[in-house]
N, CA, C and O atoms as a GROMACS GRO file, in nm:
protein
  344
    1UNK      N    1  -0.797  -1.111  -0.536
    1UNK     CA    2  -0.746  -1.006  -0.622
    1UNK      C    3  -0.851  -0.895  -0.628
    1UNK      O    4  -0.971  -0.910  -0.603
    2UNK      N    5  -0.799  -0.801  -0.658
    2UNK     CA    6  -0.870  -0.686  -0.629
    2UNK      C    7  -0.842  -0.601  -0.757
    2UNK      O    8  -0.722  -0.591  -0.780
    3UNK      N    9  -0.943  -0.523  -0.864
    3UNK     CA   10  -0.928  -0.523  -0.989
    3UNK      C   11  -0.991  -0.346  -0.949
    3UNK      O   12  -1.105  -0.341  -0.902
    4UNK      N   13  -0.912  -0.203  -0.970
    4UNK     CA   14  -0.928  -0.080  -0.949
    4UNK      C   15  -0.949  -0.014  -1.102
    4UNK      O   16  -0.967  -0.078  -1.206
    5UNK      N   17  -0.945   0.103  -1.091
    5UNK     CA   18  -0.979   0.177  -1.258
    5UNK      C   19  -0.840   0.208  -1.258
    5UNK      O   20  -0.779   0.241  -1.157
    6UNK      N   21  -0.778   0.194  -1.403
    6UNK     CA   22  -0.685   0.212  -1.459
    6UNK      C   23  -0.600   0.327  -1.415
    6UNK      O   24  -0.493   0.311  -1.356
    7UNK      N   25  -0.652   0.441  -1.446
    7UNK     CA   26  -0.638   0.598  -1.419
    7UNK      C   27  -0.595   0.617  -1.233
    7UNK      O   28  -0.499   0.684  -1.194
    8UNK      N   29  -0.674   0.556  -1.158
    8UNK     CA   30  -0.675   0.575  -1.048
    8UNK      C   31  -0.530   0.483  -0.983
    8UNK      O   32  -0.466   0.504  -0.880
    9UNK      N   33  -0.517   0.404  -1.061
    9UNK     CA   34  -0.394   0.305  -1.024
    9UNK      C   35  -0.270   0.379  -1.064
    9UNK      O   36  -0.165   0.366  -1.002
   10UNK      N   37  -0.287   0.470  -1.189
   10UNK     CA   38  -0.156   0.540  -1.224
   10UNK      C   39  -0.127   0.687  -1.144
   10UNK      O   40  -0.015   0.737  -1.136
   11UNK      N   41  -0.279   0.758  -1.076
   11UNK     CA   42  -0.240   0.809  -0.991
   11UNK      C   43  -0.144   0.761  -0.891
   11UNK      O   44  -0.025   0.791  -0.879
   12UNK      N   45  -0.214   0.684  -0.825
   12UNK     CA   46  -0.130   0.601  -0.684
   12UNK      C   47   0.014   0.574  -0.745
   12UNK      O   48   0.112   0.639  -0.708
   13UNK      N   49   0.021   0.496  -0.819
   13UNK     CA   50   0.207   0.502  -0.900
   13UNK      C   51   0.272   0.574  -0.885
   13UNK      O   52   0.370   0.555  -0.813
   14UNK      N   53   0.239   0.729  -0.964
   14UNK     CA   54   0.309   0.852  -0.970
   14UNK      C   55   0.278   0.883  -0.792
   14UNK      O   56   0.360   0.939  -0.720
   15UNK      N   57   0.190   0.850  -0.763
   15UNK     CA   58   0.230   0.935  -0.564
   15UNK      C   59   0.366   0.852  -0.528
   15UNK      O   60   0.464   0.909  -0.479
   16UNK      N   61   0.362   0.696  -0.558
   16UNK     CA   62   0.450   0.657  -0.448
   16UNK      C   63   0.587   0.708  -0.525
   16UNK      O   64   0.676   0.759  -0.457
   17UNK      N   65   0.604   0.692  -0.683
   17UNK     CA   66   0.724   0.710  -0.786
   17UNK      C   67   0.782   0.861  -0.682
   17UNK      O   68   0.904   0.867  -0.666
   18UNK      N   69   0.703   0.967  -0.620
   18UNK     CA   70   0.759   1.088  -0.579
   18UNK      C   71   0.785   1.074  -0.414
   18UNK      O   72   0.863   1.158  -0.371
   19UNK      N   73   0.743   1.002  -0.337
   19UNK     CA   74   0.744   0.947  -0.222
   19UNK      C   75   0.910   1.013  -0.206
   19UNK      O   76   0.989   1.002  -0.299
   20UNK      N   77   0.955   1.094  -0.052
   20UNK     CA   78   1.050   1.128  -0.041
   20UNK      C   79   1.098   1.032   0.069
   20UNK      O   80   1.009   0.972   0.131
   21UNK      N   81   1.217   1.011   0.100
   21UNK     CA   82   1.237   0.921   0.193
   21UNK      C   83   1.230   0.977   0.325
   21UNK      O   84   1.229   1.100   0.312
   22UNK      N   85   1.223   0.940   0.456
   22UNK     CA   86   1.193   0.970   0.585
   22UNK      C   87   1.295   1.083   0.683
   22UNK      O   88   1.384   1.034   0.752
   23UNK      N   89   1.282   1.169   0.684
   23UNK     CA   90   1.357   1.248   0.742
   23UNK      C   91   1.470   1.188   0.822
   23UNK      O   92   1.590   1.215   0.812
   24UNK      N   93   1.392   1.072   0.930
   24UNK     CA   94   1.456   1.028   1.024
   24UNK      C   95   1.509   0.883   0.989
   24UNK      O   96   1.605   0.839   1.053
   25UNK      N   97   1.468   0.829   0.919
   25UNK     CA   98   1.546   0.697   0.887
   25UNK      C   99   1.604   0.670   0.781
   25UNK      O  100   1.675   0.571   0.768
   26UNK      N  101   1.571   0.792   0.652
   26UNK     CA  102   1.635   0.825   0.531
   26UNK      C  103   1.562   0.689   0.399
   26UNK      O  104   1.595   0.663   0.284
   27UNK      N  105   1.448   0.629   0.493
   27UNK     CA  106   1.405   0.529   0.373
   27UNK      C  107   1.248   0.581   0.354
   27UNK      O  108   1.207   0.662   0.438
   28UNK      N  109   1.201   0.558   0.298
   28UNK     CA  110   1.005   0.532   0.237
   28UNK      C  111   0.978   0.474   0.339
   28UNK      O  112   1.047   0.374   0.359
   29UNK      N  113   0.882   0.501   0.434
   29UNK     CA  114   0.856   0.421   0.535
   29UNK      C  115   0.703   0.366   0.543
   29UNK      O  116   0.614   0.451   0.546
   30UNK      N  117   0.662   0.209   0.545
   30UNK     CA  118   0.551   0.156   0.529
   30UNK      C  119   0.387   0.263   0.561
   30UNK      O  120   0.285   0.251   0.494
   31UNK      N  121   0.402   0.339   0.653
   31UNK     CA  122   0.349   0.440   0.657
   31UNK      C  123   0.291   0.544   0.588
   31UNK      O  124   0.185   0.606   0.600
   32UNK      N  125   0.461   0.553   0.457
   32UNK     CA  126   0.372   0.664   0.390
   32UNK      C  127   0.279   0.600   0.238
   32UNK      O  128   0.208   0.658   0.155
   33UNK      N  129   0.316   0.473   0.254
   33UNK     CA  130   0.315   0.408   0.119
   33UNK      C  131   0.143   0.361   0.186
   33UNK      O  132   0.068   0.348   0.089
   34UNK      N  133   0.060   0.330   0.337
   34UNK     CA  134  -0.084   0.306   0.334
   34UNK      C  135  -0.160   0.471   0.342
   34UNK      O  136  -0.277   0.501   0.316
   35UNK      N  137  -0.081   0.534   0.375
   35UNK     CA  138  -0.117   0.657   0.398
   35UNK      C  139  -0.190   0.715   0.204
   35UNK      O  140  -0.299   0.757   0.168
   36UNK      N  141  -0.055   0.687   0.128
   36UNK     CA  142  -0.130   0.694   0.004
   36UNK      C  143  -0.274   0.572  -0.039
   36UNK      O  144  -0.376   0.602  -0.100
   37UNK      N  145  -0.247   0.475   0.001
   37UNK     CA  146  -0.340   0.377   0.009
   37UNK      C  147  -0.478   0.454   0.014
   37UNK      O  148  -0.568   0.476  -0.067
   38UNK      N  149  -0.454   0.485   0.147
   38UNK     CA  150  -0.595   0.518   0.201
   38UNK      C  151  -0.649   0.753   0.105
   38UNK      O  152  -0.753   0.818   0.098
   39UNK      N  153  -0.564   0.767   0.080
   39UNK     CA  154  -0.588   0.895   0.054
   39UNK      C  155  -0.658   0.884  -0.119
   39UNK      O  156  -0.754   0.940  -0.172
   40UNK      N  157  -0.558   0.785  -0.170
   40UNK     CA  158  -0.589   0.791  -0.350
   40UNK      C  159  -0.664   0.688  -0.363
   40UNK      O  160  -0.760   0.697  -0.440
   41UNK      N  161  -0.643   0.566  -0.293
   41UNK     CA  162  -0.738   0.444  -0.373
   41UNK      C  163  -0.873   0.415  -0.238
   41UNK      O  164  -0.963   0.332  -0.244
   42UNK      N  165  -0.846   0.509  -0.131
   42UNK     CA  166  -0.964   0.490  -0.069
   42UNK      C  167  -0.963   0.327   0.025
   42UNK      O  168  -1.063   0.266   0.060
   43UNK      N  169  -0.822   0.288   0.048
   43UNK     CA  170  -0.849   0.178   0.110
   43UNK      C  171  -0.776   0.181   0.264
   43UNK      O  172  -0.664   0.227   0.288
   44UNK      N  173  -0.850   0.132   0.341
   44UNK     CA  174  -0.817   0.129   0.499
   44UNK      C  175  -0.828   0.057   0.550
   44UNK      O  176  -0.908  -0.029   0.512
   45UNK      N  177  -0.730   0.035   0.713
   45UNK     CA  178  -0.732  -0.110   0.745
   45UNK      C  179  -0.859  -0.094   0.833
   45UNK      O  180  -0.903   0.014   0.872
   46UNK      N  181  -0.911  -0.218   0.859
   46UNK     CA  182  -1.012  -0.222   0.956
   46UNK      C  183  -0.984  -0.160   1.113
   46UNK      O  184  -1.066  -0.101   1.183
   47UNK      N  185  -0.852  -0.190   1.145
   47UNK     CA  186  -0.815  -0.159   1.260
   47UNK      C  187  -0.820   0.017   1.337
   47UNK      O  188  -0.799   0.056   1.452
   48UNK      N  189  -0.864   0.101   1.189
   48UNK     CA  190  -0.886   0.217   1.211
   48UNK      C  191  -1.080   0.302   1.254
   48UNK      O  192  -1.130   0.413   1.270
   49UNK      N  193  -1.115   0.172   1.255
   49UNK     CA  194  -1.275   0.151   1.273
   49UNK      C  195  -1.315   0.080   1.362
   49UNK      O  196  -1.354  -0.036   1.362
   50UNK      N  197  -1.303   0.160   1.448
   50UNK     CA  198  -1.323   0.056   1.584
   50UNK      C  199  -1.461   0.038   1.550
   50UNK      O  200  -1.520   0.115   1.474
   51UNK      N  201  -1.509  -0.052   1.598
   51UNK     CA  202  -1.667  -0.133   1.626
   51UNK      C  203  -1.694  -0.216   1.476
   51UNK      O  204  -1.758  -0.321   1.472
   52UNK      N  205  -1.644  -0.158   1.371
   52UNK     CA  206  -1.625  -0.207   1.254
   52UNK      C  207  -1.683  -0.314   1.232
   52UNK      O  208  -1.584  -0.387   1.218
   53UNK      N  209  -1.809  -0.408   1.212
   53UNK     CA  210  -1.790  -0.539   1.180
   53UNK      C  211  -1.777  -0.585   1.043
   53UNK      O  212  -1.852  -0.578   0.945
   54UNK      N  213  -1.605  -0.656   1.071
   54UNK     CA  214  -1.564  -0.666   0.878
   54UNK      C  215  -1.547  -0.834   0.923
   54UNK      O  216  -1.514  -0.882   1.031
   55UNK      N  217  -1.578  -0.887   0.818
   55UNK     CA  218  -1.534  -1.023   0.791
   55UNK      C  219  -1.402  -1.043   0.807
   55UNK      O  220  -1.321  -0.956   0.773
   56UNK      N  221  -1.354  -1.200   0.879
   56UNK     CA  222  -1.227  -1.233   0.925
   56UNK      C  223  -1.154  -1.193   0.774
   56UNK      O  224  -1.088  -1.092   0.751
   57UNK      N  225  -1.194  -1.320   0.666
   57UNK     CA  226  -1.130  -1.338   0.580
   57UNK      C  227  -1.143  -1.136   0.486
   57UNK      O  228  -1.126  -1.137   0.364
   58UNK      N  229  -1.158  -1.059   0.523
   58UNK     CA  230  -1.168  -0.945   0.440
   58UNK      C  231  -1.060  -0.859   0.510
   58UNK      O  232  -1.034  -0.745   0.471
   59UNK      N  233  -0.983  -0.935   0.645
   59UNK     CA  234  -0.869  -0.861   0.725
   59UNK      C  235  -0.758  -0.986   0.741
   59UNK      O  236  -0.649  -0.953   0.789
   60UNK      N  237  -0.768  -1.060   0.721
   60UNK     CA  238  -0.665  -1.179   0.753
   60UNK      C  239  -0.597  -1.224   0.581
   60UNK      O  240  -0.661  -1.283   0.493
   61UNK      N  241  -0.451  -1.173   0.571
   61UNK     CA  242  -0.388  -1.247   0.458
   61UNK      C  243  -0.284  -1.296   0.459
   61UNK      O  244  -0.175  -1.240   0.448
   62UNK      N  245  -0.316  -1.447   0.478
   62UNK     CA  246  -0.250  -1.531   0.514
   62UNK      C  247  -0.125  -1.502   0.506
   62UNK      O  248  -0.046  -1.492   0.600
   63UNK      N  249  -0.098  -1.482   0.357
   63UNK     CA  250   0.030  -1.481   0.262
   63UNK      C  251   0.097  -1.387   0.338
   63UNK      O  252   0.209  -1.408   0.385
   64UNK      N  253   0.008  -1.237   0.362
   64UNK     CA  254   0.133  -1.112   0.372
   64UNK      C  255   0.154  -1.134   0.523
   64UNK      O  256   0.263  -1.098   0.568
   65UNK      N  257   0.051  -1.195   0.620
   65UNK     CA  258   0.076  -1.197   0.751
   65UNK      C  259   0.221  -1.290   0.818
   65UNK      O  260   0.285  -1.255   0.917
   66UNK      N  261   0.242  -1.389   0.750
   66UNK     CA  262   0.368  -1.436   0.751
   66UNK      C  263   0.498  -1.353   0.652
   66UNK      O  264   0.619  -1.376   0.662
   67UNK      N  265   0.462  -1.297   0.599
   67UNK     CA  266   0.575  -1.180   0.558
   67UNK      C  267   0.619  -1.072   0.649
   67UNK      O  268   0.551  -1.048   0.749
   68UNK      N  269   0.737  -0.998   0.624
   68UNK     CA  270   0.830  -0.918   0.715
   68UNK      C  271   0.722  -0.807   0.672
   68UNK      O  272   0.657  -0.807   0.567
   69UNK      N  273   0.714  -0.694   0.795
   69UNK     CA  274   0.691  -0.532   0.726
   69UNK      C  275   0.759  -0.497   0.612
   69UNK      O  276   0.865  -0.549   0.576
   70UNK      N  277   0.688  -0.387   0.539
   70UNK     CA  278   0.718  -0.332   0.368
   70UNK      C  279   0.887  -0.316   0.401
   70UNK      O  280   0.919  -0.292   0.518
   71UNK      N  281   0.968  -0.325   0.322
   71UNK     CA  282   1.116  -0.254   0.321
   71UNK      C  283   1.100  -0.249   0.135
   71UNK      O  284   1.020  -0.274   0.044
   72UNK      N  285   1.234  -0.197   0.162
   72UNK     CA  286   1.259  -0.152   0.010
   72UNK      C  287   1.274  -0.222  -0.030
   72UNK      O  288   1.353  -0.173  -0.111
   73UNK      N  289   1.270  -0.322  -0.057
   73UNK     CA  290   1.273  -0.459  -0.136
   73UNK      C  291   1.154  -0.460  -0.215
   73UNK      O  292   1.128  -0.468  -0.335
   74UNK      N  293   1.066  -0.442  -0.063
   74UNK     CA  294   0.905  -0.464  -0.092
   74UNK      C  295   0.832  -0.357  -0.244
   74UNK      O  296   0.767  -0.384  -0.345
   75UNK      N  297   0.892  -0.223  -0.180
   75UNK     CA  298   0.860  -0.098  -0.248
   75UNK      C  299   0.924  -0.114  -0.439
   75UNK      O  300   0.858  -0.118  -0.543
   76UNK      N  301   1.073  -0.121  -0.417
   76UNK     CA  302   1.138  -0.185  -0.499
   76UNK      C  303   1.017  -0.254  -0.618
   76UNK      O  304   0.990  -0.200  -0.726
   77UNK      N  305   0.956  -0.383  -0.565
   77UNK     CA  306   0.905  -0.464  -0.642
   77UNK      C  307   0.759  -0.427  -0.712
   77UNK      O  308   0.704  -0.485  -0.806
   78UNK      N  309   0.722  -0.330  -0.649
   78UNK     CA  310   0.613  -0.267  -0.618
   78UNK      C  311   0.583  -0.196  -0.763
   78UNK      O  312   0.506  -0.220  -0.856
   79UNK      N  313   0.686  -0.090  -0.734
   79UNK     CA  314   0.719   0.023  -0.854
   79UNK      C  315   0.767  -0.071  -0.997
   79UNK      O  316   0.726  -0.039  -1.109
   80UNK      N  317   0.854  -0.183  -0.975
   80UNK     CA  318   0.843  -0.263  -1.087
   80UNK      C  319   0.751  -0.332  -1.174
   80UNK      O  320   0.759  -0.352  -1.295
   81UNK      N  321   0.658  -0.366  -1.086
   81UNK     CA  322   0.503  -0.389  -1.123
   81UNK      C  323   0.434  -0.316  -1.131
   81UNK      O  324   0.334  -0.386  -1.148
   82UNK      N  325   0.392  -0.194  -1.133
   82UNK     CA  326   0.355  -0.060  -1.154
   82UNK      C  327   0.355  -0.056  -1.272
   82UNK      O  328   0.263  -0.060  -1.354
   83UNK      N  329   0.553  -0.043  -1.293
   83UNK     CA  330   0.568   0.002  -1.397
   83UNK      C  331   0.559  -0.074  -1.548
   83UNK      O  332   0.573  -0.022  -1.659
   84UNK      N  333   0.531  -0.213  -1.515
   84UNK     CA  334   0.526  -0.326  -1.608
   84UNK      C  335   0.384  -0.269  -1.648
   84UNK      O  336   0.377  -0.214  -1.758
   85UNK      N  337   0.274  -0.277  -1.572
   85UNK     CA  338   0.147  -0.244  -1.578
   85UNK      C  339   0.148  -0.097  -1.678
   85UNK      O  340   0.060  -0.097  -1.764
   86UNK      N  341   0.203  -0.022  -1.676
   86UNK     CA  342   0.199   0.100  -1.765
   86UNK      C  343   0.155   0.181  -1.707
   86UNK      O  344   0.141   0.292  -1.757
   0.00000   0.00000   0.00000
């Protein structure tokens, strides 16, 4: 688990809450939802750092790696927990 500043988490909320859907596929596409990742909370995958040396376990999750790519389900649940959080 990973524990961020309050303020900075409700930024990221309100980015994805305005998130427009994809010109071309008409949904939120996993893309724009790390794209905010990496712009507001500063987080990136390793895979964008080549030579990078990151620990297995700091790129390998278990859980989400056997899960499907984000869909609206995903997003869906997302913004519900967001919004529980305040």
């Amino acid at each position: 688990m990973y524990i961020i500043d309050t303020q900075q988490f409700r930024v990221f909320a309100e980015a994805v809450a305005r998130l427009e859907p994809s010109f071309g596929s008409g949904r939120i596409e996993p893309c724009q939802i790390k794209i905010l990742c990496g712009e507001i909370m500063n987080v990136w995958p390793a895979s964008i750092f080549p030579g990078l040396d990151v620990p297995d376990e700091a790129t390998a999750s278990p859980s989400r790696a056997a899960h499907d790519p984000a869909s609206a389900d995903d997003l869906e649940e997302l913004l519900v927990e967001m919004d529980r959080l305040g």
